[in-house]
C-alpha positions as CSV (number, residue, x, y, z in Angstrom):
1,X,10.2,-22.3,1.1
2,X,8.5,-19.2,1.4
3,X,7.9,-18.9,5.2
4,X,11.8,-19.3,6.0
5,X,12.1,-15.7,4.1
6,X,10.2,-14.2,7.6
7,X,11.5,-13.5,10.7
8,X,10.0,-15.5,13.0
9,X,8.4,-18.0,10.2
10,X,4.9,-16.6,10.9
11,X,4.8,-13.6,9.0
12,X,0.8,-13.3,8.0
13,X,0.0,-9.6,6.2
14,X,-3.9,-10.0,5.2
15,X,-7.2,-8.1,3.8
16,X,-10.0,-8.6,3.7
17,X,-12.6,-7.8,0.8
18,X,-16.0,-7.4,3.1
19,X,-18.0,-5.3,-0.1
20,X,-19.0,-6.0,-3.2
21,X,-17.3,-2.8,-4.9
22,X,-16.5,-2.6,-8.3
23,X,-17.3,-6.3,-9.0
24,X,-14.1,-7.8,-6.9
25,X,-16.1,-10.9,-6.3
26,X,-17.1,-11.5,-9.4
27,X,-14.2,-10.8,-11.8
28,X,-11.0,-11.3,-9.5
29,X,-7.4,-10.9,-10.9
30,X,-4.0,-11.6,-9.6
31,X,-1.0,-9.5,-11.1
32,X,2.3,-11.3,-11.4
33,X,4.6,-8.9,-12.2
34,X,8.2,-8.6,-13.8
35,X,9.6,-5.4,-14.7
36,X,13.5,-6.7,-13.6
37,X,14.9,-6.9,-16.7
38,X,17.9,-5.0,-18.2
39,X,19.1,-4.4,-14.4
40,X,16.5,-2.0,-13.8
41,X,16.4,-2.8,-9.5
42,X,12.8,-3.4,-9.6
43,X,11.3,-6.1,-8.0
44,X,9.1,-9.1,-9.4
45,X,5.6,-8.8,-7.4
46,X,2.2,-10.0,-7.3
47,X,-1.1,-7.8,-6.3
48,X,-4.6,-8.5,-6.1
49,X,-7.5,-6.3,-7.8
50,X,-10.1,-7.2,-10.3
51,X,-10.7,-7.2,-13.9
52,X,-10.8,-3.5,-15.3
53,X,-8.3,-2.3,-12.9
54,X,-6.0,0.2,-13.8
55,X,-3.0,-0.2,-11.8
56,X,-1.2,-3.7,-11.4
57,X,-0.4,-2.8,-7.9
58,X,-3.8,-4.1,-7.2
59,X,-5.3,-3.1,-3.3
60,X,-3.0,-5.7,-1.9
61,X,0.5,-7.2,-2.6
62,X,3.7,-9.0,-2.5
63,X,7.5,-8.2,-4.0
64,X,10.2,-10.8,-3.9
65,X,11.8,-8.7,-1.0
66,X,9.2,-9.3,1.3
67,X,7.4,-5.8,1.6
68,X,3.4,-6.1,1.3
69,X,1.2,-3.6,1.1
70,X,-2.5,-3.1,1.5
71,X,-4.4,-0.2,0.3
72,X,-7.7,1.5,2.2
73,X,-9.7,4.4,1.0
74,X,-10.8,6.5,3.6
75,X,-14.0,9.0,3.7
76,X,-12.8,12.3,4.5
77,X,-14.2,16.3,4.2
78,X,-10.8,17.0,3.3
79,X,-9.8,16.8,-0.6
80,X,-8.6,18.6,-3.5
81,X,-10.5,19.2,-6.7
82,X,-8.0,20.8,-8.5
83,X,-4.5,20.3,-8.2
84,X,-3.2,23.7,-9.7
85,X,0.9,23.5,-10.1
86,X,2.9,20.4,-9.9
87,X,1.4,17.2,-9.7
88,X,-0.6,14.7,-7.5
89,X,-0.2,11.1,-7.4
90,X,-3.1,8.6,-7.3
91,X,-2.4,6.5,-3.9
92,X,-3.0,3.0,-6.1
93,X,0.0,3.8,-8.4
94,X,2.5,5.0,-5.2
95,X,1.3,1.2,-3.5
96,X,2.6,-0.1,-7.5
97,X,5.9,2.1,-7.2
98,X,6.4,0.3,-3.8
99,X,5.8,-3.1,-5.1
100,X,7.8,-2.2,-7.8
101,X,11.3,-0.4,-6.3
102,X,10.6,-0.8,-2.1
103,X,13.4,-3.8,-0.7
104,X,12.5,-2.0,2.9
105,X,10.0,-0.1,5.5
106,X,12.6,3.3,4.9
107,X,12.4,3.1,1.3
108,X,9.0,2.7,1.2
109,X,8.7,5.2,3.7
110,X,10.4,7.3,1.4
111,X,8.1,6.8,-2.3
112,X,4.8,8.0,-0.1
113,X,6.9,10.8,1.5
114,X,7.9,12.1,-2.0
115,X,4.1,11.6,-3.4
116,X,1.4,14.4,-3.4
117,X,-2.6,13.5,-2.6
118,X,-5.3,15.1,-3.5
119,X,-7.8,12.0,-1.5
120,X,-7.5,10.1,1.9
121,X,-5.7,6.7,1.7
122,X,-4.3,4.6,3.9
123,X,-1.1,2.8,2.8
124,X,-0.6,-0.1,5.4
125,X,3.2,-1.8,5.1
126,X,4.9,-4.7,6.2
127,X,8.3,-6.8,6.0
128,X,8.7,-10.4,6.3
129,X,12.1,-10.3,6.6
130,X,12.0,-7.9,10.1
131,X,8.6,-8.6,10.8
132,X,7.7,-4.5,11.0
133,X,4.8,-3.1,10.3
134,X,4.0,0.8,9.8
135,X,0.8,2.2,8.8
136,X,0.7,5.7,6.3
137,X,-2.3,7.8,6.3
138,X,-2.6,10.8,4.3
139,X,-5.4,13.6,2.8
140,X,-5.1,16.4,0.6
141,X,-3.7,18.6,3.8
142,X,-1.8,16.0,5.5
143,X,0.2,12.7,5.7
144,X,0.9,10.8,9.0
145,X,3.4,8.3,9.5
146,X,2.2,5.5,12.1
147,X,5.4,4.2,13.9
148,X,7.3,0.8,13.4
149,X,5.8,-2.0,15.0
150,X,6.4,-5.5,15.9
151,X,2.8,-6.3,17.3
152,X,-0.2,-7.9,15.3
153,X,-1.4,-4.6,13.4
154,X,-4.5,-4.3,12.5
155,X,-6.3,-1.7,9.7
156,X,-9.5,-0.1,9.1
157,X,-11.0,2.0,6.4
158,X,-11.0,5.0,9.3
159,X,-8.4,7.3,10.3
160,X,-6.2,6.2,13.4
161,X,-4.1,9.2,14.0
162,X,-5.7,11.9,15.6
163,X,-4.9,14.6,13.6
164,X,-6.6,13.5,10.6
165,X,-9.9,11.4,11.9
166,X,-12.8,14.0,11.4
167,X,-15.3,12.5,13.5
């Protein structure tokens, strides 16, 4: 029964699609996901997105260890055009990696900590299984970590922390 996997029973992590971009309304896909074979320590999960969609991580998700994510692009004066040595990592494929390997908040924590971006996303995080919630925003310059919480949690497609809204 999947609500006796949460904390309290309750656990509710939700988004909500309220534009019409890139045709989500019209050609809607869910991801189920199994990359766990051969003992690889990844985790089965499912992720919404829409036909056409490049990453199976979807803009929202699930893994059989309880972590959900949700993913928010953010408008922001601060990019990168060119990303001259080493790499940069595309914020829908770090959500996939923590569908993928996350069983926790830290080690989730940890795959956007070790990512470089070149746009602003927000990454917003819970677990059923502790009931935490923690919110990661991030630009080309910058990447805040919002701190655990236990309280309803709610996110917007606008910067929260103060060092990194514009406006």
């Amino acid at each position: 029964i999947p609500w006796s996997r949460t904390k309290d029973g309750l656990h509710v992590h939700a988004r909500n699609l309220d534009a019409d971009l890139y045709q989500w309304n019209r050609a809607p896909v869910l991801f189920l996901v199994d990359e766990t074979g051969a003992g690889s320590g990844r985790h089965k999960y499912v992720a919404f997105g829409t036909a056409a969609l490049l990453y199976p991580g979807g803009i929202s998700g699930i893994n059989d260890a309880g972590i959900a994510v949700s993913l928010h692009q953010l408008s922001t004066t601060r990019y990168a055009t060119q990303i001259t040595s080493g790499r940069a990592d595309i914020a829908p494929f770090v959500q996939q990696r923590i569908l993928r390997e996350a069983s926790n908040l830290d080690e989730a924590a940890d795959i956007i900590r070790d990512s470089r971006f070149f746009a602003a996303w927000v990454i917003f995080c819970s677990d059923a299984k502790t009931g935490q919630t923690q919110r990661f925003e991030f630009n080309a310059e910058k990447l805040r970590v919002g701190p655990l919480s236990l309280a309803p949690v709610a996110q917007t497609n606008h910067f929260v922390h103060p060092d990194l809204v514009e406006h």
